[in-house]
Each structure stands twice: as C-alpha cells, then as structure tokens.
C-alpha positions in Angstrom: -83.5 -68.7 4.4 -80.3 -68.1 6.7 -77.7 -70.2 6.4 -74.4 -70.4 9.1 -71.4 -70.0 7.0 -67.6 -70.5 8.3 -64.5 -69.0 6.8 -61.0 -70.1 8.3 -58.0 -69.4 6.8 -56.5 -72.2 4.7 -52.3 -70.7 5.2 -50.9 -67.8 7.5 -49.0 -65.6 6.0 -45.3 -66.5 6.4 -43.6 -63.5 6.8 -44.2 -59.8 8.1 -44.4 -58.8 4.5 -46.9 -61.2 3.7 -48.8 -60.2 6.8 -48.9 -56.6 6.3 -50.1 -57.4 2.3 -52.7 -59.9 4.1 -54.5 -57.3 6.3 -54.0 -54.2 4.1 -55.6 -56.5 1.0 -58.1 -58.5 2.8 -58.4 -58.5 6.0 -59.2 -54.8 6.4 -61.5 -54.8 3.3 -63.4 -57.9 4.3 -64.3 -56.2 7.6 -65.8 -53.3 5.7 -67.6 -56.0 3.4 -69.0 -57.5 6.3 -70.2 -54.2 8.1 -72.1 -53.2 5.0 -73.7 -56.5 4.7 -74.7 -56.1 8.5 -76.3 -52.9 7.6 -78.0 -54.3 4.7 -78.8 -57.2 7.0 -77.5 -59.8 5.1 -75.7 -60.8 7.8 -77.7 -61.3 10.5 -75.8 -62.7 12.9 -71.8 -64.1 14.1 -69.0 -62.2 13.4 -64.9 -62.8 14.1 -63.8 -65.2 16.1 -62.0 -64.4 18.7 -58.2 -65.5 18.6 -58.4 -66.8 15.1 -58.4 -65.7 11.4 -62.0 -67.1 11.0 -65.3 -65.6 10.4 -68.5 -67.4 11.7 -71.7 -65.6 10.0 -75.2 -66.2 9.6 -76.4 -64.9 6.1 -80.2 -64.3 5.0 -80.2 -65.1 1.3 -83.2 -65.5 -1.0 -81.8 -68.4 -3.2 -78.3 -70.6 -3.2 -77.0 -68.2 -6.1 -77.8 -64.9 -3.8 -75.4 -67.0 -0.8 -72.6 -67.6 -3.5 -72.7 -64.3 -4.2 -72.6 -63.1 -1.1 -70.0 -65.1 0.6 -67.6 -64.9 -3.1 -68.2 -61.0 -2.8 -65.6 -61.2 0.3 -62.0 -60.4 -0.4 -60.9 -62.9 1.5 -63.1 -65.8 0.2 -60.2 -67.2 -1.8 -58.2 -68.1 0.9 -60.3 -69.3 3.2 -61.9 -72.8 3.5 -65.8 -72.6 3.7 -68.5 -74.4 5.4 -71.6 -73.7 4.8 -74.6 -75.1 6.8 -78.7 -74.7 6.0 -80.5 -73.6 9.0 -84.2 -74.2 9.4 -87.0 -72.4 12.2 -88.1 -73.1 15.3 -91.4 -73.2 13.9 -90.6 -75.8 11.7 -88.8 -78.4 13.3 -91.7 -78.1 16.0 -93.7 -79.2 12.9 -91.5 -81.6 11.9 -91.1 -83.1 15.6 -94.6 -82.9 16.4 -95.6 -85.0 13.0 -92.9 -87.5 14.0 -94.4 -87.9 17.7 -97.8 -88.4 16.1 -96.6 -91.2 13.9 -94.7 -93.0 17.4 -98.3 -92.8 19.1 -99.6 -94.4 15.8 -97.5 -97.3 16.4 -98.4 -97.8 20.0 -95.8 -95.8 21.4 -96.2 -94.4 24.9 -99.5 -92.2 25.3 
C-alpha cells in the first residue's frame, strides 16, 4: 500500500551553530536515508520541497509497522511534525464509484 507522508520541521535552528549541527546531523544524513530508500523503492515518489525544510514522500509499505519503521528510521523524524495519509488505486475507487452509481440508479436516479 503507499501511503503520502509529510515531514516539516517543528523549530529552526536559532543560531549558525545550531544550523551547522542541524545539517551536519540530520539534514545531510536524512538525504542519504532517503536516496537509499528510493533505490530500494520504498519511496516511490515526492521528495524536498522546494523553499522549505519539509519532505513530501510517497512510501510503499507492506503493513503500518513496516511505515513506522520506515519513516522513524530518518534522522530527522524527531524533529519534524508528521502527516501521514492512506492512499488507495485508481482501480479501486473506480470500484468503489461505480458500486455507488449503481446504487443512485437503484433509487431512481437519472438513467
């Protein structure tokens, strides 16, 4: 199942010092994380966004545990506030909308 997940930072660094510690212990290493997931295709889609300290992903996972474990295994996953959203198929929402138009014609809905 893939699932669109989004990381912002909670709090900027507030000084150079902290910046420099930020990238060197997180930043950098998260971007490495999030290439080797790529190649693994794990991630499967999304990537930085532009003008921000944010990551917008979509993740393949087998199971909600196998997502935790991926998103947790970034360093930066601590300091970031997560959103995680289920995404279904094409395939199936045409199911789903094509059982719902179905039950509207059932009901006398327009033919």
């Amino acid at each position: 199942m893939n699932y669109l997940v989004q990381l912002t930072l909670a709090n900027r660094p507030a000084n150079p010092q902290e910046g420099v510690a930020f990238i060197e212990q997180f930043i950098l290493p998260t971007l490495a994380q999030c290439k080797k997931l790529e190649a693994e295709r794990k991630i499967v889609a999304g990537g930085p966004l532009s003008g921000a300290i944010a990551l917008s992903l979509v993740l393949s996972a087998e199971s909600v545990q196998e997502l935790d474990s991926v998103i947790s295994s970034l360093p930066v996953w601590p300091l970031m506030e997560t959103t995680v959203t289920p995404l279904s198929t094409f395939d199936v929402r045409m199911q789903a909308v094509r059982a719902r138009l179905q039950q509207l014609k059932a009901q006398g809905g327009a033919q």
